[in-house]
ZAMAR-377982 format. One record per residue (C-alpha): residue in one letter; x, y, z. Coordinates in Angstrom, 3 decimals, padded with zeros to 6 digits, always signed. Each point is the difference from the previous one (the first is absolute). Layout:
 residuo       c1       c2       c3
       A        X        Y        Z
...
This chain:
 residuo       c1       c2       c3
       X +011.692 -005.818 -155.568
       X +002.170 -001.804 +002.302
       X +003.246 +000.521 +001.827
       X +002.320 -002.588 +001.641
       X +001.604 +001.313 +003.111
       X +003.041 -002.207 -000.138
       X +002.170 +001.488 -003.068
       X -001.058 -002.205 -002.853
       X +003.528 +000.018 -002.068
       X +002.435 -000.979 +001.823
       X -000.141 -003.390 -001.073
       X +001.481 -000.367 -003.539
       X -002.523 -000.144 -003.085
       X +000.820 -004.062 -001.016
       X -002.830 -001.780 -001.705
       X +001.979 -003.331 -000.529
       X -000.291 -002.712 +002.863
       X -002.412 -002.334 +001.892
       X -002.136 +000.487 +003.014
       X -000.951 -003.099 +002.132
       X -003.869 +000.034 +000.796
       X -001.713 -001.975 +003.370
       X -003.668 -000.758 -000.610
       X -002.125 -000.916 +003.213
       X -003.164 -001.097 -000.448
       X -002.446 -000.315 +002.670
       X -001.784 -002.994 -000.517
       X -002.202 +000.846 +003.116
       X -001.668 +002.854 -001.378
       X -000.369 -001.146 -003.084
       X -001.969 -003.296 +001.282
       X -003.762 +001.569 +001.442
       X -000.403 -003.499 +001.926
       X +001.353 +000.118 +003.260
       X -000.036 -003.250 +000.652
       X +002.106 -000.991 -002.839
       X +002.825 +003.038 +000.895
       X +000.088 -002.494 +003.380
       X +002.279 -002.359 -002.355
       X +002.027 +001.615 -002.015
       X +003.000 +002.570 +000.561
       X -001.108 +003.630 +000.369
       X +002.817 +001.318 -002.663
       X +001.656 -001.303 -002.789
       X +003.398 +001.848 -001.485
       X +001.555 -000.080 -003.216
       X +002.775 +001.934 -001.725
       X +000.431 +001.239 -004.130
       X +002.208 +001.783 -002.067
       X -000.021 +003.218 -002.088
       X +003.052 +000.478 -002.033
       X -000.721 +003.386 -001.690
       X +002.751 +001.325 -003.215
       X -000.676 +003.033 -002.460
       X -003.347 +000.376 +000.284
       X -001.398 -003.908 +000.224
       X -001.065 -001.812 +002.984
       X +000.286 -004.029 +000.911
       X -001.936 -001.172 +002.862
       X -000.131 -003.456 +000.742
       X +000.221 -002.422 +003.380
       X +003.306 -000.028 +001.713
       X +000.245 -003.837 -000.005
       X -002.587 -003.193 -000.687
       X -001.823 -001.198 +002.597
       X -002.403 -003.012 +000.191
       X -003.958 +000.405 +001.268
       X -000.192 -001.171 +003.664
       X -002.672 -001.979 +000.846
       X -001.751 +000.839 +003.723
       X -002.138 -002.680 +001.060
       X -002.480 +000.472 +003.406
       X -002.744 -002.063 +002.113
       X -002.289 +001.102 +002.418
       X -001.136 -003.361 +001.549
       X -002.316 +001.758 +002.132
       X -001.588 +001.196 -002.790
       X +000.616 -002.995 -002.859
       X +000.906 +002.403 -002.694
       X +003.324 +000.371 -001.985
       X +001.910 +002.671 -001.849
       X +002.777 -000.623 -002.378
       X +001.451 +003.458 -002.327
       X +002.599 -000.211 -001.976
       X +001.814 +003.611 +000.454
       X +002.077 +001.045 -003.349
       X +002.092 +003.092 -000.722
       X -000.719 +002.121 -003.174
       X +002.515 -000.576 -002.342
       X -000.874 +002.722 -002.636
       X +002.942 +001.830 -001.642
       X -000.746 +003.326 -000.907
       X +002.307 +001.643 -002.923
       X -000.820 +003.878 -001.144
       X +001.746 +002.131 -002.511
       X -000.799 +003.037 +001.264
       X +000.940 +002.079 -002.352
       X -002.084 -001.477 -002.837
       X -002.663 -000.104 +002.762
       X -000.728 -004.355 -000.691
       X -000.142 -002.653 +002.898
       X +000.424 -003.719 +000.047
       X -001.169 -002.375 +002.265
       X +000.897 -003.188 +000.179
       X -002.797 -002.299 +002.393
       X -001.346 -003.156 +000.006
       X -003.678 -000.976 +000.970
       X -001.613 -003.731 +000.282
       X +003.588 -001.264 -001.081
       X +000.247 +001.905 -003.046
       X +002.471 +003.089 -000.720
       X -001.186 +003.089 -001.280
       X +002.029 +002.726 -001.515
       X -002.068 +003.257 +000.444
       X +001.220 +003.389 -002.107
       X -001.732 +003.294 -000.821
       X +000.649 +003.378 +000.986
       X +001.233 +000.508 +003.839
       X -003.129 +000.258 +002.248
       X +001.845 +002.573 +002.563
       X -000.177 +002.612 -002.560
       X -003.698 +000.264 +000.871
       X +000.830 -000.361 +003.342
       X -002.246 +002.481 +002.526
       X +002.161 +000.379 +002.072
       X -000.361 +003.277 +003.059
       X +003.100 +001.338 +001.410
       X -000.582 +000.065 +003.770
       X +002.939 +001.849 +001.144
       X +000.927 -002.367 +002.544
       X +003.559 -000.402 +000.702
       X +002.299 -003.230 +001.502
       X +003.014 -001.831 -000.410
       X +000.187 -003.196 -002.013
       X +002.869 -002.250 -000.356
       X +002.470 +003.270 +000.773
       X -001.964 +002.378 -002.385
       X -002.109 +002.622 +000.680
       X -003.685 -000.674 -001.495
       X -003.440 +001.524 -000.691
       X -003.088 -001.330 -000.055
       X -002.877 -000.737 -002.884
       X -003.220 -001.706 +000.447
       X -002.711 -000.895 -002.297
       X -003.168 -002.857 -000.392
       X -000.250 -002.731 -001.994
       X -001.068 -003.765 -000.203
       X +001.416 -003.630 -000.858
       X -001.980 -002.885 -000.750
       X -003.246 +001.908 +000.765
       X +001.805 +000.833 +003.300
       X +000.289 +003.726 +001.120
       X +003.583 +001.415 +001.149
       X +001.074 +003.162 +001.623
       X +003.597 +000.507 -000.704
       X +002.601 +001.988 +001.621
       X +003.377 +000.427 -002.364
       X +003.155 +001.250 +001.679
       X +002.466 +001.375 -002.726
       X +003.347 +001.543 +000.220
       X +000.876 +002.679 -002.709
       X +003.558 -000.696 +000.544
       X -000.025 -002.720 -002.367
       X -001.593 +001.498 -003.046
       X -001.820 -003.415 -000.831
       X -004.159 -000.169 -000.614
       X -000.148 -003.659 +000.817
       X -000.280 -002.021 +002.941
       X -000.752 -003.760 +001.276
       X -002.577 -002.177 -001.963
       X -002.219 +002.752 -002.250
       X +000.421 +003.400 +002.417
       X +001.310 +002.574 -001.768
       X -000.955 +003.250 -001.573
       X +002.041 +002.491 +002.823
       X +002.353 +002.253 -000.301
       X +003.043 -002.390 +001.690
       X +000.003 -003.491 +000.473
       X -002.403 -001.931 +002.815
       X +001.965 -001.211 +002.850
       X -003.541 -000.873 +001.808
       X -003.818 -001.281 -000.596
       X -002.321 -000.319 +002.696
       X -003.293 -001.816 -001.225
       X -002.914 +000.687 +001.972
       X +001.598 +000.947 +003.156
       X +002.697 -002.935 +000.365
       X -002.253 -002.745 -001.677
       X +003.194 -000.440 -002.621
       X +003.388 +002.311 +000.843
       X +002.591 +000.311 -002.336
       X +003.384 +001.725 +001.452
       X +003.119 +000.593 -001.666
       X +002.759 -002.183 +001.789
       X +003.213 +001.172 -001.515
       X +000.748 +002.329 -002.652
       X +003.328 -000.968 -002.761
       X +001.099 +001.875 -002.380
       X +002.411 -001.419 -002.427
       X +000.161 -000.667 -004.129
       X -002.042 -002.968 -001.539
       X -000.045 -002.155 -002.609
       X -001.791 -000.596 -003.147
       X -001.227 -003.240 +001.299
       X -001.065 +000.921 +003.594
       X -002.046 +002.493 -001.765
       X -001.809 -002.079 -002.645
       X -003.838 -000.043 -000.346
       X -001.793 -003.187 +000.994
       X -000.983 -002.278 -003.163
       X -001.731 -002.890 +001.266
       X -003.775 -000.160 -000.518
       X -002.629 +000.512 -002.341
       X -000.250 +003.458 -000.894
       X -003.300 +002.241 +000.525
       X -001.251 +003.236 +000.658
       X -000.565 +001.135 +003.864
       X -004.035 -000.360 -001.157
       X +000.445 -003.543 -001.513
       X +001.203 -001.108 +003.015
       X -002.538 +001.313 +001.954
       X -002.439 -001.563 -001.642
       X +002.055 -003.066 -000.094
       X -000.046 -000.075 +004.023
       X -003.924 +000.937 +000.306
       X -000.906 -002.903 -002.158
       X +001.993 -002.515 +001.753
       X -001.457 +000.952 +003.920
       X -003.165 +000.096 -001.856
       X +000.758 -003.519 -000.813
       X +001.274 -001.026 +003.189
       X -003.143 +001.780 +001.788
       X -002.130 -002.225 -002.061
       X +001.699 -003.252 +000.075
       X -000.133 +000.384 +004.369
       X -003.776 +000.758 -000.363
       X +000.799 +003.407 +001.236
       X +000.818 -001.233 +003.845
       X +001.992 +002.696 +001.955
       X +003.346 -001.436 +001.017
       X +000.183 -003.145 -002.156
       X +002.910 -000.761 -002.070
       X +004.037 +000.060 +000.700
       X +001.974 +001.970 +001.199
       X +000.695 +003.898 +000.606
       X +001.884 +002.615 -002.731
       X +000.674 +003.455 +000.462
       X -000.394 +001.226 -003.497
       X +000.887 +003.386 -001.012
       X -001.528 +002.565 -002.375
């Protein structure tokens, strides 16, 4: 059980609009070698989209940016780092009444489009009872483990019941109110609602992604393994060989 202090309903019940996400992501903790942190920027911010109408969800980047390139020498030293540092531009589309999710990605220069059944309705999520204020509304907290790319997360979920929407940014969802906030191992990636709109949308501002080759979330899974398997294997296994840096997304 859990009870919010501030009165939940006196914001109006709408569930047509768009909330403006900021992603951090910080590139330092994410990066074990300390040396390499020395030459690159500690943070990195983006910002994304959910337009949410009737009981579907759109979330997609805000606006198209192109991968900067940070290049560094340490003459003292002779060696040189170069990382290219790209944005994940994943849109996310669920019908959540029918309880189906599309994802639209690309990997290696190919586009994907992933569909099945929504992976937040498995979603172990614990109610914490935590309580704060995000983007003007009153939230509670939910945590629960998990893992992308082989990589464990602990994630902290801050949802607001006043907008009676089970979604979120990228694939967070499964609450009882939408996600205003996601907190990935303690501030390693942050995702904070910036603004909250509510206001009628079209047919087209709400239409599924349809670019890609179409596969099952397992397909493509197996689609990515093989291909770092073959990348492993063409740089004779060496740590740290190769281009440039991705932050890619489960």
């Amino acid at each position: 059980m859990y009870v919010l202090v501030t009165p939940m309903f006196v914001f109006s019940q709408k569930n047509e609009g768009v909330v403006v996400y900021s992603q951090t992501i910080n590139l330092h903790q994410m990066i074990p070698d300390e040396r390499a942190r020395q030459w690159m920027p500690e943070k990195q911010t983006f910002e994304s989209e959910l337009f949410f109408q009737s009981g579907k969800t759109l979330f997609k980047p805000k606006k198209s940016e192109q991968p900067q390139q940070v290049t560094a020498d340490d003459q003292s030293s002779g060696w040189r780092m170069m990382m290219n540092r790209r944005r994940d531009n994943t849109i996310v589309y669920r019908d959540l009444n029918a309880g189906t999710h599309l994802e639209a990605t690309a990997f290696m220069d190919k586009e994907f489009l992933i569909e099945g059944a929504d992976p937040t309705i498995s979603s172990n999520w614990k109610v914490t009872g935590k309580q704060k204020m995000v983007a003007g509304y009153p939230c509670i907290s939910a945590m629960r483990s998990d893992s992308a790319m082989g990589r464990p997360r602990e994630i902290t979920a801050w949802f607001t019941p006043a907008i009676p929407v089970q979604s979120g940014p990228q694939s967070f969802g499964g609450l009882p109110g939408l996600i205003l906030e996601i907190d990935q191992n303690q501030g390693q990636i942050l995702i904070t609602a910036a603004s909250i709109e509510f206001k009628p949308l079209d047919a087209v501002t709400m239409a599924p992604p349809d670019k890609g080759k179409r596969v099952s979330r397992e397909e493509y899974r197996k689609i990515v393994e093989e291909r770092m398997k073959e990348m492993r294997e063409m740089r004779g296994g060496a740590p740290g060989s190769g281009g440039g840096m991705m932050i890619i997304r489960n």
